[in-house]
C-alpha positions in Angstrom: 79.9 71.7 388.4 81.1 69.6 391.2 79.2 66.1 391.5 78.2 65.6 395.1 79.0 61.7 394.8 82.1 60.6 394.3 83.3 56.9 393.1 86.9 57.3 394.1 88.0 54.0 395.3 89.7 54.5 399.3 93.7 53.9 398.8 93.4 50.9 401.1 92.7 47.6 399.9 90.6 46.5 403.1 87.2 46.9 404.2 88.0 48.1 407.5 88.2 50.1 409.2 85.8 52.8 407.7 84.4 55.0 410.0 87.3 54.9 413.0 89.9 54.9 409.8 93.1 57.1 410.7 95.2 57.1 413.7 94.4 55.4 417.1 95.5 58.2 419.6 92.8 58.9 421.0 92.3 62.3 419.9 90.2 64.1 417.5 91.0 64.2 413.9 91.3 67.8 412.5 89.9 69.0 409.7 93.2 69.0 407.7 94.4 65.5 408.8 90.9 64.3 408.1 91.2 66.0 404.3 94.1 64.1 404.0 92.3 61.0 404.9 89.0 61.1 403.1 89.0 63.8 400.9 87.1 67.3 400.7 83.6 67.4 401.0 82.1 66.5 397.4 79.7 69.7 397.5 78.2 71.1 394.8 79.6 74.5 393.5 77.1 77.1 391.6 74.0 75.9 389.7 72.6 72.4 389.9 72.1 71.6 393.8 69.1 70.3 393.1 70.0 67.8 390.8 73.3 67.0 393.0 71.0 66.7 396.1 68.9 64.2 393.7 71.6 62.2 392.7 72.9 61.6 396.5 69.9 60.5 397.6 69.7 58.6 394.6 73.3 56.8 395.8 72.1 56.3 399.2 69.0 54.6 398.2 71.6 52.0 396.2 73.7 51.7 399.0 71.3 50.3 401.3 72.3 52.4 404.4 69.6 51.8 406.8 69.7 54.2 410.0 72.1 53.0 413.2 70.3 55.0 416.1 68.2 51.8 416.7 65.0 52.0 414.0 67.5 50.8 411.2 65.0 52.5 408.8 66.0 53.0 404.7 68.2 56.3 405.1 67.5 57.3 401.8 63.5 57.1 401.9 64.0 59.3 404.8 66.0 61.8 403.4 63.6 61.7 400.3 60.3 62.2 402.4 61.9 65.3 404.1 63.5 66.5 400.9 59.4 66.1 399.4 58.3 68.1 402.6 56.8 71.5 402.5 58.7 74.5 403.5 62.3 74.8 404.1 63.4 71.3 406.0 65.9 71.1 408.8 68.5 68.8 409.9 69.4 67.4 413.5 72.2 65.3 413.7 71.4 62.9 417.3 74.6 62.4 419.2 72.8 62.6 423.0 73.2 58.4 422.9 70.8 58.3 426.3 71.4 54.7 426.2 73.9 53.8 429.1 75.2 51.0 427.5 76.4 52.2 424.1 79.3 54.4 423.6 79.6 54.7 419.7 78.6 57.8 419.2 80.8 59.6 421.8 83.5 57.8 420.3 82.8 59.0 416.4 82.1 62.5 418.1 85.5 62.3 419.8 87.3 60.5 417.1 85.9 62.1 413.9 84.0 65.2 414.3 84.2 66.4 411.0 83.4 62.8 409.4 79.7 63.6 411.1 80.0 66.9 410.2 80.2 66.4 406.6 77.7 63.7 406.9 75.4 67.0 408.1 76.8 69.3 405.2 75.4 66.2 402.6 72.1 65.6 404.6 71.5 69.6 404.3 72.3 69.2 400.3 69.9 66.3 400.1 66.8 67.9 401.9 66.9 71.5 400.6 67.5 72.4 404.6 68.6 76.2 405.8 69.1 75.3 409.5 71.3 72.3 411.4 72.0 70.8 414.1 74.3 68.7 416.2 72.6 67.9 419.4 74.4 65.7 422.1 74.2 65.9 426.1 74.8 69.2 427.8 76.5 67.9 430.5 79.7 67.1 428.4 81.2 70.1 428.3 84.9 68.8 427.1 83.1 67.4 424.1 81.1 70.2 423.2 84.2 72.5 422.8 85.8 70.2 420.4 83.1 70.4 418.4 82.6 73.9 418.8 86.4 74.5 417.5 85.3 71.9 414.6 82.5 74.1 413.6 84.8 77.5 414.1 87.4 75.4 411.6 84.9 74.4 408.8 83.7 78.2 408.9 87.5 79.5 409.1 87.4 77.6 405.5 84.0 78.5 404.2 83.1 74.9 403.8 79.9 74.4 405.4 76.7 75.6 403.2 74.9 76.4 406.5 76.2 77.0 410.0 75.7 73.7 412.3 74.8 74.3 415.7 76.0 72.9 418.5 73.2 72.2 420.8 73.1 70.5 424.4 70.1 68.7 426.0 69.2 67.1 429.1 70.9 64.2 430.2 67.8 61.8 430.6 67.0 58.4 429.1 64.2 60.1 427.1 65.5 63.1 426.2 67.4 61.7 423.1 64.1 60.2 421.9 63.6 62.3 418.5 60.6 64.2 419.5 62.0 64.7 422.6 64.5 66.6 420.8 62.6 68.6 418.6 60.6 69.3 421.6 63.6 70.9 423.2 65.2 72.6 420.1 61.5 74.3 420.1 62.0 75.7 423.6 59.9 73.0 425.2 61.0 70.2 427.9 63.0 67.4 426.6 60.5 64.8 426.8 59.2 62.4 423.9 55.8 64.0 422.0 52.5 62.5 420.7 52.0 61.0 417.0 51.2 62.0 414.5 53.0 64.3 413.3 56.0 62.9 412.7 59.3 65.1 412.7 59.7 64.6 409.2 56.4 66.1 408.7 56.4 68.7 411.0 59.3 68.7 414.0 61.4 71.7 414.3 59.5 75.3 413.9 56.6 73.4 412.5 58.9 72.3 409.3 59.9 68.7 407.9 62.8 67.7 409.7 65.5 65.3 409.4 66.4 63.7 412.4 69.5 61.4 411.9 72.2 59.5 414.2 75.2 60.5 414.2 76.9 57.4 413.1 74.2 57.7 409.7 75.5 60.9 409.0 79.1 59.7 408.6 78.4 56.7 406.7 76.6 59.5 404.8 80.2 61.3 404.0 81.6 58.2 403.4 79.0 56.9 400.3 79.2 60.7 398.9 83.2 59.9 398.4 83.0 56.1 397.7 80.1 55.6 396.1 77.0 52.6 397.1 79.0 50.1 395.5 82.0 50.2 397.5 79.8 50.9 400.5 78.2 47.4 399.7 81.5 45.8 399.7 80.7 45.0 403.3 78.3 43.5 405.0 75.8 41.3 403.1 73.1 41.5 400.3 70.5 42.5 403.3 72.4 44.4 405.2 75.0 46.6 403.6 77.5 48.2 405.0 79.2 48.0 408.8 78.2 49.2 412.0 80.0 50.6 415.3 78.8 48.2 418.1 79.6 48.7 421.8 80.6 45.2 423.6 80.3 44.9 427.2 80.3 42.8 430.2 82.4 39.7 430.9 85.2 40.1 427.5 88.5 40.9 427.6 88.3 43.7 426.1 85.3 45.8 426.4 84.9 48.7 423.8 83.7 50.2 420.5 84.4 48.1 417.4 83.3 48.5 413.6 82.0 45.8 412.2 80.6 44.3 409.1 76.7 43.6 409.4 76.0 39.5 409.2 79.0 39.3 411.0 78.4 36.5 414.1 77.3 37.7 417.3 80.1 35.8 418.7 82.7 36.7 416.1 82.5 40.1 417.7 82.9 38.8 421.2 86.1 37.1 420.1 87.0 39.9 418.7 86.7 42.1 421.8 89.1 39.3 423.3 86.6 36.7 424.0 85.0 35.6 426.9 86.7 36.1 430.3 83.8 33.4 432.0 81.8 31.0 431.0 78.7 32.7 429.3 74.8 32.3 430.3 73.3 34.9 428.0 73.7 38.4 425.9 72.0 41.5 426.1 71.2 42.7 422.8 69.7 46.7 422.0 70.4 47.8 425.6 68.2 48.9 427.9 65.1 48.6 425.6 66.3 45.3 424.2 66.2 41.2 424.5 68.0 38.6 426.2 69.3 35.5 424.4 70.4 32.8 426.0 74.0 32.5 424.6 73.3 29.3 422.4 71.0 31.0 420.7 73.1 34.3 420.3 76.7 32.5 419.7 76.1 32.3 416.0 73.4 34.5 415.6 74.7 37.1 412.1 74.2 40.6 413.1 71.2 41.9 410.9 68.2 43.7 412.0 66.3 40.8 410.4 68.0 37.4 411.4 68.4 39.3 415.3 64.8 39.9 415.4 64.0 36.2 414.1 65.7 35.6 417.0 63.4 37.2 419.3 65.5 40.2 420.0 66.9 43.2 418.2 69.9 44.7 416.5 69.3 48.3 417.6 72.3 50.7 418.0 74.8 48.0 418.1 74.9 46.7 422.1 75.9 44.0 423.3 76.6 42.7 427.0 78.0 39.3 427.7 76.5 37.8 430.8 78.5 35.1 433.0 77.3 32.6 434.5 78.5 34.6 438.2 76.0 36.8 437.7 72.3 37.0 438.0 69.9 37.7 435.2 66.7 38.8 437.5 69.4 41.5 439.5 70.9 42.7 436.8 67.4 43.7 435.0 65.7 45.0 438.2 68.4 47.4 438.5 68.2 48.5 434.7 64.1 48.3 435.5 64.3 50.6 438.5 66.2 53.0 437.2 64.2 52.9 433.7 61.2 53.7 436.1 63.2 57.1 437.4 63.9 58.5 433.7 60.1 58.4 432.6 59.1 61.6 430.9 55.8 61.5 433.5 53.1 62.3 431.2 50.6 59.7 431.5 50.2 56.6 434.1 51.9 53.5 432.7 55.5 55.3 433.0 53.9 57.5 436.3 52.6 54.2 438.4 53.0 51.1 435.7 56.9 51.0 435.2 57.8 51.6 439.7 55.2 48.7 440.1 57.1 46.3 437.2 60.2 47.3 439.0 59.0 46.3 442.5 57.8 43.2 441.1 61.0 42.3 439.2 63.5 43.5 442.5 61.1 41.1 444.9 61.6 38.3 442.3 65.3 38.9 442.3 66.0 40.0 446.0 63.7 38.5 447.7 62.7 35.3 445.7 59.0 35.7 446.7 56.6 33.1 445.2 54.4 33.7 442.6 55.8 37.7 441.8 56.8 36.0 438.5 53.1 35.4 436.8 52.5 39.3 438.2 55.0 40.6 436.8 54.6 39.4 433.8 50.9 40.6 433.6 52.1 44.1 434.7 54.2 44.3 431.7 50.9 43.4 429.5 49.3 45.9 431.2 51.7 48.9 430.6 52.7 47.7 426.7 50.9 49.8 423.7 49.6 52.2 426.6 51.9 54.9 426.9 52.2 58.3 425.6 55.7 57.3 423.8 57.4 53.7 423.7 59.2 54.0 426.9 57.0 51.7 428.8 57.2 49.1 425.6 61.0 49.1 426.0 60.8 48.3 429.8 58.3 45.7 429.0 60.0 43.9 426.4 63.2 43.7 428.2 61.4 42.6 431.7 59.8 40.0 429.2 62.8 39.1 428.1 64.5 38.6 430.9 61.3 35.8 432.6 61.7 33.6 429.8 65.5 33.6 429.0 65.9 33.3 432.7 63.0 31.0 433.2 65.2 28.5 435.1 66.3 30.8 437.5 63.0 32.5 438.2 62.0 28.6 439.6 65.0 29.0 441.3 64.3 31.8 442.9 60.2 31.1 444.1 61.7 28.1 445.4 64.8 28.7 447.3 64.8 32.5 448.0 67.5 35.2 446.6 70.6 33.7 445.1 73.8 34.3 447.1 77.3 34.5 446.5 76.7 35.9 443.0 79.1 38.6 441.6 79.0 41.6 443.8 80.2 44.0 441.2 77.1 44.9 438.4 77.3 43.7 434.9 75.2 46.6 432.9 76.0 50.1 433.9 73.6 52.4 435.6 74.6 56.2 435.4 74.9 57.3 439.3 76.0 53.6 440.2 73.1 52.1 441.7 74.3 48.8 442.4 73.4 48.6 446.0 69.4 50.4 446.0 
C-alpha cells in the first residue's frame, strides 16, 4: 500500500518559494512538468484508505496549516469534523476570490492548477467524499478552460479518485461567501445563508461539506509530499507555514508574493520594491478589513494573532500601501459605496443600513460636512451583529477603521471642507472603475 504522506525532503535547500515553485512564465504548469516538480500524487492504492485518510489528517493537524481564505481556522479540525459527518461528505475547493483587492488565488489557479487539484484529490481521501468541486467566477471564461483541460489531463491518467467539477458562480462580492456557494451549487441564488447549519454539517445536498480555499488545498498537496515538519520549516512556532499575499497601492512593484507567516508587514513592502511615497497608512484584509496607521503596521509580523492585537486582521493576505497624496475618507467611501451595491438584499441593514453608512462616509469625504462623523459612526453600531450574514460587520468595521486611523483628517475635513489637490487616480480598486460617482 501506498502511504498518502510522504517525508521526502524538496531537492532545494530553500524555503521558498513553495507554492509559485517552478518556472516564472507566466503560464500554467502541466500536469507532467508539475510531476517533475513535486512529485505524483501520494494516493493510496487498494485497501487501507481509511487509515491513509487518518494519517493525513493526522499530518495536517501537526503541521499547523490554518485556512488562508480569511477565517485562518485549524485545517485539520476541519477536515476531521467533515470526515466525522454523516453521509457521504463533499468537497468544494473556493477559487471565486470576490475580494477586489486580492489576486492570489487567480494566480495559483493560473500558475498551478494541478497543485490545487491534488490538494482536492487529498481533501476527498481525508473526508470519505464522492463529489468535488472547483468553483471560481463564471465570468472568466480563459481560466475556466485551463482548468477544464487540467481536469480532462488528470482523467486522461486515471489519477483523480473522483471527477472535480469545474463550476462557475456569480461575480458578486457575496457570492464567494461559503454558503453562498453551497447555496448556488444547490440550484439556489448565490447569496450568503442563515446559521446554523453550518456547511460542514449540512451544505451541499443536505451532506457535510468541506469548503476550503484554494490556496489550503495546495499547501494541502504540498504537506502530503513533505510532511508537517518540513512544512514548519517556515514561518514561526504560531503560525506555520507561508502565505501568498497580494500587495498594492503606492510600491514599486505591486503583485502576488509568497511569504513566510511572522514575516514584517514592512519586510513585504520592501520586498514588492518598497515604497514609491511617503506612507500614511495600510489597508490590511481588504475590503472587510482595518486600517493601520503605517507606524503601527511598519513592523507589525504577519500572524493572524499579533495582526489582530493590532486592531486589524490577517485575512487572505491584502495589503494596500496608502500615500500620504491620497485621502483615507475618499478612498473608503468609494469601497463603502460600492460594498452597499453587492449586498445580497435579504434583510434591512445591507437593504437601507450599508447606502445610509455610505452617504454618510461620501459627505464626510466630499463634502466635509460638520458633524456626519459622530453619525456615521453610530450608523455603523446600528448595522453591526444585525444582519442576515457578516456583510454589514465587514462594512462596519472597515468604515470604523477608517474614523479613527484617519481621525486627524476627519477634523480636517468638518473644519475646512473637502480636501483638494489630492491624487486624482484611486488607490483600492473598484471592479467597473468607480472613481468619479
Amino acid at each position: 500500500m501506498t502511504v498518502a504522506v510522504m517525508t521526502r525532503p524538496l531537492a532545494r535547500q530553500s524555503r521558498l518559494p513553495r507554492l509559485l515553485a517552478g518556472p516564472g512564465s507566466g503560464r500554467p504548469i502541466g500536469l507532467l512538468d508539475h510531476e517533475r516538480l513535486h512529485g505524483q500524487l501520494p494516493l493510496p492504492a487498494g485497501r487501507g484508505q481509511r487509515e491513509s485518510a487518518d494519517r493525513l489528517i493526522d499530518v495536517i493537524e501537526r503541521s499547523g496549516l490554518t485556512g488562508r481564505g480569511g477565517a485562518g481556522f485549524p485545517t485539520g479540525r476541519k477536515l476531521r469534523s467533515v470526515a466525522a459527518g454523516r453521509g457521504r461528505a463533499v468537497v468544494i475547493a473556493n477559487g471565486s476570490e470576490g475580494e477586489p483587492a486580492s489576486a492570489k488565488d487567480r494566480l495559483l489557479l493560473s500558475r498551478s492548477p494541478h497543485l490545487v487539484l491534488d490538494g482536492i484529490s487529498l481533501a476527498v481521501l481525508a473526508t470519505g467524499a464522492n463529489r468535488a468541486f472547483l468553483v471560481m467566477h463564471g465570468r472568466d471564461r480563459r481560466l475556466a478552460a485551463r482548468l477544464e483541460a487540467a481536469v480532462e489531463a488528470r482523467v486522461a491518467a486515471g489519477i483523480d479518485p473522483v471527477p472535480i467539477e469545474i463550476a462557475g458562480i456569480p461575480d458578486r462580492y457575496v457570492s464567494s461567501e461559503q454558503s453562498a456557494i453551497v447555496q448556488f451549487l444547490n440550484g439556489g441564488p448565490a447569496v450568503p445563508t442563515f446559521s446554523p447549519p453550518r456547511t460542514h454539517e449540512r451544505g451541499f445536498a443536505g451532506r457535510p461539506t468541506l469548503v476550503n480555499n484554494v490556496e489550503t488545498l495546495a499547501h494541502i498537496a504540498l504537506i502530503a509530499r513533505h510532511g508537517d515538519r518540513w512544512f514548519r520549516s517556515a514561518g514561526v512556532p504560531e503560525a506555520a507555514g507561508t502565505m501568498l499575499v497580494t500587495v498594492d497601492g503606492a510600491v514599486a512593484r505591486p503583485g502576488v508574493y509568497e511569504i513566510e507567516l511572522g514575516t514584517p508587514l514592512g519586510a513585504v513592502l520592501m520586498t514588492a520594491g518598497g515604497p514609491t511615497e511617503r506612507l500614511q497608512a495600510v489597508l490590511t484584509c481588504g475590503y472587510f478589513g482595518t486600517w493601520l496607521p503605517v507606524e503601527i503596521a511598519w513592523q507589525l509580523p504577519l500572524t493572524h494573532r499579533d495582526v489582530k492585537a493590532a486592531g486589524g486582521a490577517l485575512g487572505a493576505g491584502i495589503i494596500v500601501a496608502l500615500p500620504d497624496s491620497s485621502c483615507g475618507l475618499a478612498e473608503t467611501a468609494r469601497v463603502a459605496r460600492y460594498l452597499a451595491g453587492e449586498t445580497a438584499g435579504q434583510c434591512g441593514p445591507c437593504v437601507f443600513g450599508l447606502p445610509a453608512l455610505a452617504d454618510g462616509l461620501a459627505d464626510l469625504a466630499y463634502q466635509g460636512q460638520a458633524r456626519v462623523a459622530s453619525q456615521v459612526s453610530a450608523l455603523a453600531g446600528l448595522v453591526e451583529r444585525r444582519g442576515a450574514c457578516k456583510h454589514p460587520d465587514g462594512v462596519a468595521q472597515l468604515v470604523r477603521s477608517a474614523l479613527t486611523a484617519f481621525r486627524a483628517d476627519v477634523e480636517w475635513h468638518q473644519q475646512y471642507g473637502p480636501c483638494y489637490g489630492v491624487r486624482r487616480s484611486p488607490i483600492l480598486p473598484i471592479p467597473g472603475d468607480m472613481a468619479d460617482w
